[in-house]
ZATI-587456 format. One record per residue: residue in three letters; x, y, z of N, C-alpha, C in turn. Coordinates in steps of 0.2 Angstrom, whole numbers, plus 5000, padded with zeros to 4 digits. Layout:
ALAXYZXYZXYZ
...
//
This chain:
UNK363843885693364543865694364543795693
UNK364943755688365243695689365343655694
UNK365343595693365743565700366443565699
UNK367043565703367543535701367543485697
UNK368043505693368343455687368743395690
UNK368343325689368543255693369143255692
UNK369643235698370343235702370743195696
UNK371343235693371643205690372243155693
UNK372143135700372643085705372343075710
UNK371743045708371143015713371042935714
UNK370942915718370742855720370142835715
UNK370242765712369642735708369042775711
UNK368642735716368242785716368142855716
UNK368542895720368442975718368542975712
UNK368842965706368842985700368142965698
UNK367742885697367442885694366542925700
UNK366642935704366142975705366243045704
UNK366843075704367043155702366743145694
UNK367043105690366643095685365943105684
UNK365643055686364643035686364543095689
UNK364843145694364643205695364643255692
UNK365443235688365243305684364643305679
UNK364643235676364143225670363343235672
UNK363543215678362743245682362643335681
UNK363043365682362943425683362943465678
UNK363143425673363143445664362443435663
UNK362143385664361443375663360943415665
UNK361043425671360643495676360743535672
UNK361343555669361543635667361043625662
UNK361343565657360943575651360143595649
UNK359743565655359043565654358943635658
UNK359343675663359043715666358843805663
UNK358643845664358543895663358143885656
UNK357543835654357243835648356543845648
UNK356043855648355343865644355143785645
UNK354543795646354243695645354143685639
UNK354243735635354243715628354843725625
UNK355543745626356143715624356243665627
UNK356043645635356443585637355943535635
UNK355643545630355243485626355243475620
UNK355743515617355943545610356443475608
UNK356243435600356543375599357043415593
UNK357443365589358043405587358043325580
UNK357743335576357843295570357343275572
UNK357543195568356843135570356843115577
UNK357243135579357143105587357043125590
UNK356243085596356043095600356243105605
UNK357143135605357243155615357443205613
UNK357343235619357043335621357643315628
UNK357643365630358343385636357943365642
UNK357243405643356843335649356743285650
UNK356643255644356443175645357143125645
UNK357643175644358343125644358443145654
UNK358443225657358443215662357943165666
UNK357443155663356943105667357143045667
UNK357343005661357642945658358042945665
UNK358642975666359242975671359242975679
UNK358643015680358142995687358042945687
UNK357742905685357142855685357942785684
UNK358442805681359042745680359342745686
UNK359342825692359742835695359542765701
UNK358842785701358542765705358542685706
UNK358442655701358342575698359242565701
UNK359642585696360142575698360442555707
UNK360542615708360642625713360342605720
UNK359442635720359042615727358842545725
UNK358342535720358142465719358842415715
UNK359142405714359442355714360242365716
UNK360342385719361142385723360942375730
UNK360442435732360442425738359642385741
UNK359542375736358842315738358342325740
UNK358242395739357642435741356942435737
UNK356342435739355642445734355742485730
UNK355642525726355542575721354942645723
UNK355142675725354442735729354242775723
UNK354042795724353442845720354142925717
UNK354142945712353542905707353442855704
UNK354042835704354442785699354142695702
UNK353742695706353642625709353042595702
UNK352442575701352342555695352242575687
UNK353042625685352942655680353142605674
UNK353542565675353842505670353442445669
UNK353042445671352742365671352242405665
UNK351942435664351342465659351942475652
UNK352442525654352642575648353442545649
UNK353942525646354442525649354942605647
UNK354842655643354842705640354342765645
UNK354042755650353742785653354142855654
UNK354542875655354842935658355142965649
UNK355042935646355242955637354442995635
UNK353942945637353242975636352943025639
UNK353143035646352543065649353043135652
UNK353643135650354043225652353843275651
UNK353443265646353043335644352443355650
UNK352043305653351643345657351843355664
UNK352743385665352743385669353143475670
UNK353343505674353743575674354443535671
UNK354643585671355443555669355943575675
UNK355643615679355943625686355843555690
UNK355443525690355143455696355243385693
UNK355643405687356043345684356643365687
UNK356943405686357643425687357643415695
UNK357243425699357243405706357243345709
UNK356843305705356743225703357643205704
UNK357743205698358443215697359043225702
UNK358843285704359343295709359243255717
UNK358743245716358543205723358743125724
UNK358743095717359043035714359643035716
UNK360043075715360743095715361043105719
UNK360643135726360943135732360643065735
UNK360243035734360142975737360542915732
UNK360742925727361142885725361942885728
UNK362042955730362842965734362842955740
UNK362142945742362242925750362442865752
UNK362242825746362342745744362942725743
UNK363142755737363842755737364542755742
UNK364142825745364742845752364742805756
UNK364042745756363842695762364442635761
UNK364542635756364842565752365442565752
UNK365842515757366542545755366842505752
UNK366442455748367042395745366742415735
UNK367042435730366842425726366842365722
UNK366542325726366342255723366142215726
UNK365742255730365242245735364442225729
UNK364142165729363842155724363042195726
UNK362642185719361842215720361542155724
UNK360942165727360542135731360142115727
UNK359742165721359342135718359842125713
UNK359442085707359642075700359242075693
UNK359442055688359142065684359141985679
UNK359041935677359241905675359441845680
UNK359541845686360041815689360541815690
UNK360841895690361441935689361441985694
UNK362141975698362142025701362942085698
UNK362842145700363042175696363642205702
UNK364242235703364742255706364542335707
UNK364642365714364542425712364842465707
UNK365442455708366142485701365842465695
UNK365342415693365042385687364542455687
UNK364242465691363342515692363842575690
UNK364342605693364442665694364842695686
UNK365142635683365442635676364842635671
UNK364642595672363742595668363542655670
UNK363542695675362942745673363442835670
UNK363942815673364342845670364342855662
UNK364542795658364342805654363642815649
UNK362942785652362542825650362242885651
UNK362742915658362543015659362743035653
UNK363743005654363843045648363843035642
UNK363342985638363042985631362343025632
UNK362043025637361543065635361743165636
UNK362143165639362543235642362543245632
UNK362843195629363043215621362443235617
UNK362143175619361543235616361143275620
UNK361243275623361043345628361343425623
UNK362143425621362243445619362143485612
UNK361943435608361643445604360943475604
UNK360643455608359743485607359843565610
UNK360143555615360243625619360543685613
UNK361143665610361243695605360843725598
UNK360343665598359743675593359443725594
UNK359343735601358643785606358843855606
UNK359543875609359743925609360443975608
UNK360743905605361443915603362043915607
UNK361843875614362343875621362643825619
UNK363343815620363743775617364243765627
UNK364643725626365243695630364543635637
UNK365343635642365143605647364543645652
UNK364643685653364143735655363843805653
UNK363343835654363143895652363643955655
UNK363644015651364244055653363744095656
UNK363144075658362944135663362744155670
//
């Protein structure tokens, strides 16, 4: 079941988390109900597979959100995967279930809404930074928005490649 379709007369925030949620939810659909060998199935010359874009967006959820918004360490698994690899969750998706990624995920998701909900100024700055930059929440939440819903895009693509599922969600 979908989540509802984000508020067409919502407050800035509810729209842009009704958003990020529903493209969150497109992402789960898309990787869900597959084989470790479709959810690792590439689609032309390129190396991303539906797990490893679900992995990429754990590991964003998390950076994003716990380690540099709210200024927290980075916990396992994600604590020293980028100093070695910066592609770490692009390389290593295959040796994992494609269930315990999708959980990964969801767990990032709910910890990243916790965040959110905690926050009540959207422009409320990150603690950590990048550069010497700190970034707005309204700044994280449109940034991630956006790259859910460009990998959601090719999500839709490779899914289609694998077994011919087409739309927002699977009709099953």
């Amino acid at each position: 079941m979908p989540p509802p379709y984000p508020p067409k007369a919502g407050t800035e925030r509810e729209t842009l988390v009704g958003y990020l949620d529903y493209c969150r939810a497109i992402m789960i659909d898309k990787a869900s109900g597959l084989t470790g060998e479709q959810a690792n199935t590439t689609l032309g010359p390129s190396n991303l597979t539906l797990i490893n874009l679900v992995h990429h967006l754990a590991i964003v959820e998390h950076w994003w959100f716990h380690v540099f918004f709210a200024g927290n360490d980075p916990l396992d698994p994600w604590a020293p995967i980028w100093d070695d690899d910066p592609d770490w969750e692009f390389h290593h998706s295959h040796e994992y279930e494609p269930g315990e990624i999708i959980r990964r995920y969801e767990v990032e998701i709910t910890r990243a809404n916790a965040i959110i909900e905690a926050t009540d100024d959207l422009e409320a700055r990150s603690v950590k930074n990048r550069n010497g930059e700190h970034f707005s929440l309204r700044w994280i939440l449109a940034h991630m928005l956006e790259e859910t819903a460009r990998h959601a895009g090719h999500a839709d693509l490779i899914r289609e490649s694998i077994d011919g599922e087409t739309g927002d969600f699977r009709k099953t």
